[in-house]
C-alpha positions in Angstrom: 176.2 -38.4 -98.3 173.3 -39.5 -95.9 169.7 -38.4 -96.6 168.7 -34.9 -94.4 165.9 -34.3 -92.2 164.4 -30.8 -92.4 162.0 -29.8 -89.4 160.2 -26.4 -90.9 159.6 -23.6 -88.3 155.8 -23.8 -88.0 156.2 -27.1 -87.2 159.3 -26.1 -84.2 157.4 -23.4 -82.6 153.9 -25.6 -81.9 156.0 -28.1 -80.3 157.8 -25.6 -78.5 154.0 -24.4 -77.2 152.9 -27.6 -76.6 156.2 -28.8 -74.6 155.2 -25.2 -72.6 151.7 -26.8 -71.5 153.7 -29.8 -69.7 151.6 -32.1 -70.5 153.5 -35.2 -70.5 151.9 -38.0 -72.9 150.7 -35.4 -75.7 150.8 -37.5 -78.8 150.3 -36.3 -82.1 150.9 -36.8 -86.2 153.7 -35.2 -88.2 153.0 -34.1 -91.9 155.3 -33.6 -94.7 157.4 -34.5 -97.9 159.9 -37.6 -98.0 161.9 -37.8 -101.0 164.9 -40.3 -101.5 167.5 -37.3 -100.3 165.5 -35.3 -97.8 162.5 -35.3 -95.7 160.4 -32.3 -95.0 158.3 -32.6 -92.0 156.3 -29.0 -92.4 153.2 -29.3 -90.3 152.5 -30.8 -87.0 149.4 -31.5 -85.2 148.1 -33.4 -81.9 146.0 -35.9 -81.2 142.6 -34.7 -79.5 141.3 -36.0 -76.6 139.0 -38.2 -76.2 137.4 -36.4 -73.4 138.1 -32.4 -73.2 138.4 -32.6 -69.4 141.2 -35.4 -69.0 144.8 -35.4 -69.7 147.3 -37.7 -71.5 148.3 -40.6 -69.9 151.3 -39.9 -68.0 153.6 -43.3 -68.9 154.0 -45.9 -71.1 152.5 -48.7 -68.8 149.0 -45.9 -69.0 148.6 -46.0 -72.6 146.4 -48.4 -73.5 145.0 -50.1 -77.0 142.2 -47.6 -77.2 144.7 -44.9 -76.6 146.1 -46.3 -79.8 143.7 -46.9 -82.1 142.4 -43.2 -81.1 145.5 -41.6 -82.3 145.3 -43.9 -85.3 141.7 -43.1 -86.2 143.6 -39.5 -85.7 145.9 -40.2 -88.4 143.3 -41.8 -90.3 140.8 -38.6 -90.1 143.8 -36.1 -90.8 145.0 -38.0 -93.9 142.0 -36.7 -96.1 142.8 -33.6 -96.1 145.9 -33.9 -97.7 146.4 -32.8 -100.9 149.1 -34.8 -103.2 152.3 -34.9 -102.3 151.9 -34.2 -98.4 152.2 -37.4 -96.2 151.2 -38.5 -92.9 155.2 -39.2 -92.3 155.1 -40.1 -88.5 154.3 -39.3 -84.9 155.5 -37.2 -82.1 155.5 -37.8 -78.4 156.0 -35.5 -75.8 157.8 -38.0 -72.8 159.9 -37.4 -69.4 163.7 -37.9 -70.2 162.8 -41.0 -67.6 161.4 -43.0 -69.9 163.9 -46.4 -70.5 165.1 -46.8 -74.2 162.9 -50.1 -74.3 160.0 -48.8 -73.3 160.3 -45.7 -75.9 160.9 -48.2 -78.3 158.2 -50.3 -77.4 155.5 -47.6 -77.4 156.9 -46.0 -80.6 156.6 -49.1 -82.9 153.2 -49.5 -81.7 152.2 -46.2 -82.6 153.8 -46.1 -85.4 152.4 -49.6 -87.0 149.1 -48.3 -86.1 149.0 -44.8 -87.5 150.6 -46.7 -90.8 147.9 -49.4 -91.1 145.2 -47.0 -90.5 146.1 -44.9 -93.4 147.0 -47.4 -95.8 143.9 -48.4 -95.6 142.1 -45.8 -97.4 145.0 -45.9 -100.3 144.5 -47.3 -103.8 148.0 -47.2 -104.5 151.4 -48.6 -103.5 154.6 -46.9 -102.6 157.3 -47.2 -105.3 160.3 -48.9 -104.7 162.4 -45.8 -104.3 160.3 -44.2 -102.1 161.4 -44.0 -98.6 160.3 -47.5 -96.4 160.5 -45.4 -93.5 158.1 -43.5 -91.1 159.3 -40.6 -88.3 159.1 -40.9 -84.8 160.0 -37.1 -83.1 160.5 -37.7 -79.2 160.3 -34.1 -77.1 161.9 -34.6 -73.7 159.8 -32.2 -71.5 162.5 -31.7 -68.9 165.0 -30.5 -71.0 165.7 -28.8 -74.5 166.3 -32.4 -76.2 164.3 -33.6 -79.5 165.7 -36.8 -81.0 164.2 -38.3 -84.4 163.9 -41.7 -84.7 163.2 -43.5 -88.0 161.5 -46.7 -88.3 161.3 -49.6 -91.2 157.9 -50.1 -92.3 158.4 -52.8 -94.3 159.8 -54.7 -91.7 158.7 -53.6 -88.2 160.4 -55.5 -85.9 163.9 -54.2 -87.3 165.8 -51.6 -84.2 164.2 -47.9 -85.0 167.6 -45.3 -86.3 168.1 -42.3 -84.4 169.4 -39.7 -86.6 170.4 -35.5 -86.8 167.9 -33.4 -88.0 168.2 -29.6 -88.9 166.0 -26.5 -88.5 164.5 -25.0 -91.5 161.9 -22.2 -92.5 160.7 -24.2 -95.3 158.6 -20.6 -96.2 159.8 -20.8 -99.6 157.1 -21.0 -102.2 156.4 -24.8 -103.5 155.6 -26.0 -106.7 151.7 -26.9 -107.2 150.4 -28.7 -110.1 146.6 -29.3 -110.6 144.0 -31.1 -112.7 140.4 -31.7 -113.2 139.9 -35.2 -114.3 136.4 -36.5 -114.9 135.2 -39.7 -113.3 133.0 -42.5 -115.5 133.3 -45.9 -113.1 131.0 -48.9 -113.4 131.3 -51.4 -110.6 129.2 -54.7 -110.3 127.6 -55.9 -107.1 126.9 -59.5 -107.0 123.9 -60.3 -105.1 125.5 -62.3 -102.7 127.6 -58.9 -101.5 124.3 -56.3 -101.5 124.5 -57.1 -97.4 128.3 -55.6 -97.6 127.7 -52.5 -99.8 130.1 -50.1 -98.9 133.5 -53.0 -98.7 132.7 -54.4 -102.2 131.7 -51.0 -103.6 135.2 -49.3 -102.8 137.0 -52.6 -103.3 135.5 -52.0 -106.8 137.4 -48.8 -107.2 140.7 -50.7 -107.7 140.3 -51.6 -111.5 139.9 -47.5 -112.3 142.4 -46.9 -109.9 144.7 -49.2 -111.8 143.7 -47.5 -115.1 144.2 -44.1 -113.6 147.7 -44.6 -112.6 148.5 -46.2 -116.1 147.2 -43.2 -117.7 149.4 -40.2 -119.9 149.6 -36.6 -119.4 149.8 -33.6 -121.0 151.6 -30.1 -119.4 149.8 -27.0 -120.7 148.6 -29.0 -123.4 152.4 -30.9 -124.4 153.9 -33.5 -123.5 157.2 -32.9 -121.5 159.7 -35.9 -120.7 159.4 -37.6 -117.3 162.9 -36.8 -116.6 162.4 -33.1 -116.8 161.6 -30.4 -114.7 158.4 -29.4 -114.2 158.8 -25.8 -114.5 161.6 -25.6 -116.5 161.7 -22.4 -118.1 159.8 -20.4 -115.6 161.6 -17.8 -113.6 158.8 -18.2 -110.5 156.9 -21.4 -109.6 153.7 -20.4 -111.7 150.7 -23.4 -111.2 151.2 -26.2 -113.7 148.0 -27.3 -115.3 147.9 -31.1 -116.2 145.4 -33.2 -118.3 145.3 -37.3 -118.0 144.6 -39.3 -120.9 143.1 -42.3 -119.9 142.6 -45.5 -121.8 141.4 -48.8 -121.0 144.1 -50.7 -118.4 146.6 -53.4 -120.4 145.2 -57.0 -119.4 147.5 -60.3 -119.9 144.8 -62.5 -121.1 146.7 -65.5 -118.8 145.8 -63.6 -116.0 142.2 -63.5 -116.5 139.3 -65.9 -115.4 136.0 -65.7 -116.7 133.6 -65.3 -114.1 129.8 -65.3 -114.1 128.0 -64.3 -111.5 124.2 -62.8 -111.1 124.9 -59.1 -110.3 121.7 -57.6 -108.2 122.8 -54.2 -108.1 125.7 -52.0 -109.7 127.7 -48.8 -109.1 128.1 -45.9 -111.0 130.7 -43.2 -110.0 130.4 -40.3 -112.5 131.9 -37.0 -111.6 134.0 -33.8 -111.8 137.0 -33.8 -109.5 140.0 -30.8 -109.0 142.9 -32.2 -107.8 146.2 -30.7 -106.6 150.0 -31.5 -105.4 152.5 -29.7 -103.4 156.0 -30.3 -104.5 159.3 -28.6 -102.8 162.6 -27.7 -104.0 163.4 -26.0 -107.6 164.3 -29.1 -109.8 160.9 -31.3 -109.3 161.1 -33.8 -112.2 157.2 -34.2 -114.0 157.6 -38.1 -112.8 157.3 -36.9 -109.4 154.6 -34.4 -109.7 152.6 -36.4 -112.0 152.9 -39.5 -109.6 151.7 -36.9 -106.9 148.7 -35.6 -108.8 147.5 -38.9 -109.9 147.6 -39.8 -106.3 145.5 -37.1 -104.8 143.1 -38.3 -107.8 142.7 -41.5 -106.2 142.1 -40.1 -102.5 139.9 -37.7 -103.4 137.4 -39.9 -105.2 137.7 -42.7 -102.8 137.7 -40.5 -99.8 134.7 -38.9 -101.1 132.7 -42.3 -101.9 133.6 -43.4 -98.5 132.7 -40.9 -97.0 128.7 -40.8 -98.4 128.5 -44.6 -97.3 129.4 -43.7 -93.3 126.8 -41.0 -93.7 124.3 -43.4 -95.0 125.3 -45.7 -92.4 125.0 -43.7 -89.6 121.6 -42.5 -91.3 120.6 -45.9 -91.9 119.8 -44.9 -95.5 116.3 -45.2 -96.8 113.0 -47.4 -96.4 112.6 -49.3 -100.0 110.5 -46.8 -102.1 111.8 -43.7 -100.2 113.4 -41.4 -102.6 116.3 -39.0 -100.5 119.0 -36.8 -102.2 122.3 -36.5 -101.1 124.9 -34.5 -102.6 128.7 -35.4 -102.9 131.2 -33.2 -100.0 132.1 -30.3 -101.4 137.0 -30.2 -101.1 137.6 -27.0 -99.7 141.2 -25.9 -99.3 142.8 -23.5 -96.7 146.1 -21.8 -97.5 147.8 -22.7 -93.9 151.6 -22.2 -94.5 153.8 -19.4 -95.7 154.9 -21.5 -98.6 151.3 -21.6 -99.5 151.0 -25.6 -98.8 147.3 -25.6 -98.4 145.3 -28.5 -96.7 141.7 -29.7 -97.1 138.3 -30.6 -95.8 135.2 -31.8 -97.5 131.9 -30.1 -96.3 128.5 -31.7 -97.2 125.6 -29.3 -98.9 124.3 -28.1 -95.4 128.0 -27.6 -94.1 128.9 -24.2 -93.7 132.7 -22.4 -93.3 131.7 -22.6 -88.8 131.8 -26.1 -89.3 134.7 -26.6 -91.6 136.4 -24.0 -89.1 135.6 -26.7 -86.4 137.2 -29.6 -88.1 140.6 -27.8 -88.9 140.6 -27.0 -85.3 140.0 -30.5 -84.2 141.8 -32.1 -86.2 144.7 -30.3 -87.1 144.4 -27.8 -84.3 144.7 -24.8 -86.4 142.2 -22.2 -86.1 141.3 -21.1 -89.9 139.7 -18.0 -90.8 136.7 -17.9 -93.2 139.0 -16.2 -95.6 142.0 -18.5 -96.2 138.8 -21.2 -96.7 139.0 -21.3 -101.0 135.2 -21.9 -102.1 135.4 -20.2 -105.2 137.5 -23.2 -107.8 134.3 -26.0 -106.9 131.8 -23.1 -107.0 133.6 -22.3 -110.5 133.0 -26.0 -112.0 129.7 -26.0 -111.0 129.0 -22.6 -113.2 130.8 -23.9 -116.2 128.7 -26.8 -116.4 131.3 -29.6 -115.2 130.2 -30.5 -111.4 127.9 -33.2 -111.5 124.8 -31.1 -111.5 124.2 -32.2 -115.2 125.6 -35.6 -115.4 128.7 -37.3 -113.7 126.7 -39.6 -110.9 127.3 -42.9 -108.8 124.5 -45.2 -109.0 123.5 -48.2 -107.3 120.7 -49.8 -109.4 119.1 -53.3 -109.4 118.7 -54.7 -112.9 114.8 -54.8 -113.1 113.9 -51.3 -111.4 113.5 -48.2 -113.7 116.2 -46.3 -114.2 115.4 -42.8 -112.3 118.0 -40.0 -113.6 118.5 -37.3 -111.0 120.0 -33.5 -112.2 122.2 -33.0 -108.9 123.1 -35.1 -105.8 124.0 -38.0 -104.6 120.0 -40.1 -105.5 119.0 -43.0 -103.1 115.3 -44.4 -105.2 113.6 -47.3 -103.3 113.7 -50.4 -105.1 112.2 -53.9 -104.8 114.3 -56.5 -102.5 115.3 -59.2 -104.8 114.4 -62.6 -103.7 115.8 -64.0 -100.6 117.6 -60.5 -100.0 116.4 -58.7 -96.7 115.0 -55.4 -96.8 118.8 -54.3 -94.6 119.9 -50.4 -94.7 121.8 -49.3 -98.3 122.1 -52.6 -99.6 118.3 -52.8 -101.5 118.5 -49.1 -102.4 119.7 -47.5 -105.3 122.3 -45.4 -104.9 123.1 -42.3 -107.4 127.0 -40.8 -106.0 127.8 -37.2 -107.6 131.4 -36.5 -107.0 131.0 -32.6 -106.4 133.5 -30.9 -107.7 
């Protein structure tokens, strides 16, 4: 039996609106759930313009590189608010029937490769082996009634794209959600030589907890429950499962080890509170699956979090050595945005308000949110109880020989002496205090 394709019916009707603008060249991303038997693509969304007042190039031949790596960075930016579980799973394109099968082909593979490399850029995990290779490509002929759904091999690009049936689905049904809060203690080194490279070397440092995060074990409503089982089993109605990770320090084959030693001018500490959740469909999810989910929204979060405080300081050029600044971790707000109560995210800094995080749903997703499907209240929550980083969990950046300046909320920049023969350039001679907020 071959796998199915399930296209939900939010998803038909805004292509059906979009195909109505005939606006040949529309591109855009296509969000869902791929499991080794069936793929659900539930949400789709388009690509904005780079300029409000232009249109989509109207062939092949007009879309250029930038066009590309626009619709990537599109990808890219729409891939943080996804909450475990959901997927960037493909593209769609909205072409004349005219179009030659080798030029479809062409432009698909490129958009396709680049949308995929842009977003596995931000992961600190891998795809398991029986996990689907494949991403989506949806073509909408505007001249006619037609949608065909191509798939194409990720792991090997070059190989011909399959076109395949798809079917037509609600997908309204409620889904499975499982959540956790999982408190973040990470120490990462800087070697003096790297201070100039901050931001690279201070996610690449991520990897080690990221490796001890997905090794860790799990407990369901305080039990454990086989891998093999189902995660609600028992429960007449799909009721929010509550997990807790038990972390311990990652297994390390002593004949794959080197010692190193190297002269460390600044290091990293990531301390925090995070809430993390994952969307699951169908009534016989085994706890492998949504664990594996869950454990994977832990890892975006915190690394889409940290990343996201270094392109602010960045584009802020950080802080003079010996200024003191405070900057607080983006708040994850989530906004209920399908029947089956899949909800997706956006992270809002301290002087972010719901106009803005409105804004970015519309941009980016091209969903207009109301104030009231935006859910402020489970962060707010943490923060009242005592667990958001306002009394302890912090990143900081610190050079060996400076004080060490402990902050009660925020994420702390404090000014600190260049080291010998290191310039005085942006982030890299301050110290840096990260609170992952909630």
């Amino acid at each position: 039996m071959g796998k199915t394709y399930l296209i939900g019916e939010y998803t038909e009707k805004y292509l059906k609106k979009l195909k109505g603008e005939e606006r040949y060249g529309t591109t855009g991303v296509l969000l869902g759930q791929a499991t080794p038997s069936k793929t659900y693509i539930i949400f789709a969304a388009r690509t904005p313009l780079k300029d409000q007042a232009e249109l989509p190039p109207d062939s092949p031949d007009e879309m250029n590189a930038s066009d590309i790596e626009w619709m990537a960075e599109h990808a890219r930016q729409v891939s943080r608010m996804l909450p475990g579980g959901i997927l960037v799973l493909g593209i769609f394109l909205i072409r004349p029937a005219k179009m030659s099968k080798e030029e479809a082909q062409d432009i698909f593979r490129k958009l396709t490769n680049a949308v995929e490399a842009a977003v596995a850029k931000e992961r600190l995990w891998n795809f398991a082996e029986d996990e689907p290779p494949e991403r989506i490509v949806l073509q909408i002929y505007a001249d006619s009634k037609k949608m065909k759904l191509r798939t194409f091999d990720i792991h090997n690009p070059q190989t011909p794209p399959k076109l395949l049936d798809y079917k037509s689905s609600s997908l309204t049904s409620p889904w499975q959600l499982v959540e956790a809060t999982i408190n973040v203690d990470i120490h990462i080194p800087v070697a003096a030589t790297t201070e100039s490279q901050l931001e690279k070397h201070s996610l690449k440092g991520l990897n080690s907890w990221a490796k001890q995060m997905l090794q860790s074990n799990y407990l369901i409503g305080g039990y454990y429950k086989d891998a093999e089982s189902i995660i609600g089993e028992g429960s007449k109605k799909k009721t929010p499962v509550e997990v807790q990770f038990l972390t311990s320090p990652p297994d390390i084959n002593p004949d794959d080890t080197v010692a190193v030693i190297e002269s460390c001018g600044s290091g990293i500490y990531v301390k925090g509170t995070v809430r993390c959740r994952a969307y699951l469909h169908g009534s016989k999810t085994k706890v492998k699956d949504a664990i594996q989910s869950l454990k994977r929204d832990v890892l975006n979060t915190v690394y889409v979090r940290c990343e996201m405080v270094c392109e602010d300081q960045l584009v802020n050029k950080g802080g003079d050595a010996g200024d003191s600044t405070t900057h607080r971790a983006p708040h994850r707000v989530f906004a209920s945005t399908l029947p089956s109560g899949v909800a997706f995210c956006d992270y809002a800094f301290a002087d972010e308000g719901s106009k803005e995080l409105e804004e970015h749903f519309k941009e980016l997703l091209d969903y207009d949110v109301h104030p009231a499907q935006l859910e402020r209240v489970e962060e707010a929550m943490l923060e009242e109880m005592g667990v958001s980083p306002t009394k302890e969990p912090e990143l900081k950046l610190f050079e060996e020989d400076e004080e060490e300046v402990i902050t009660e909320t925020g994420f702390k920049y404090t000014g600190m002496a260049a080291a010998a023969g290191v310039g005085v350039i942006a982030i890299a001679v301050s110290v840096i205090v990260y609170f992952i907020a909630g």
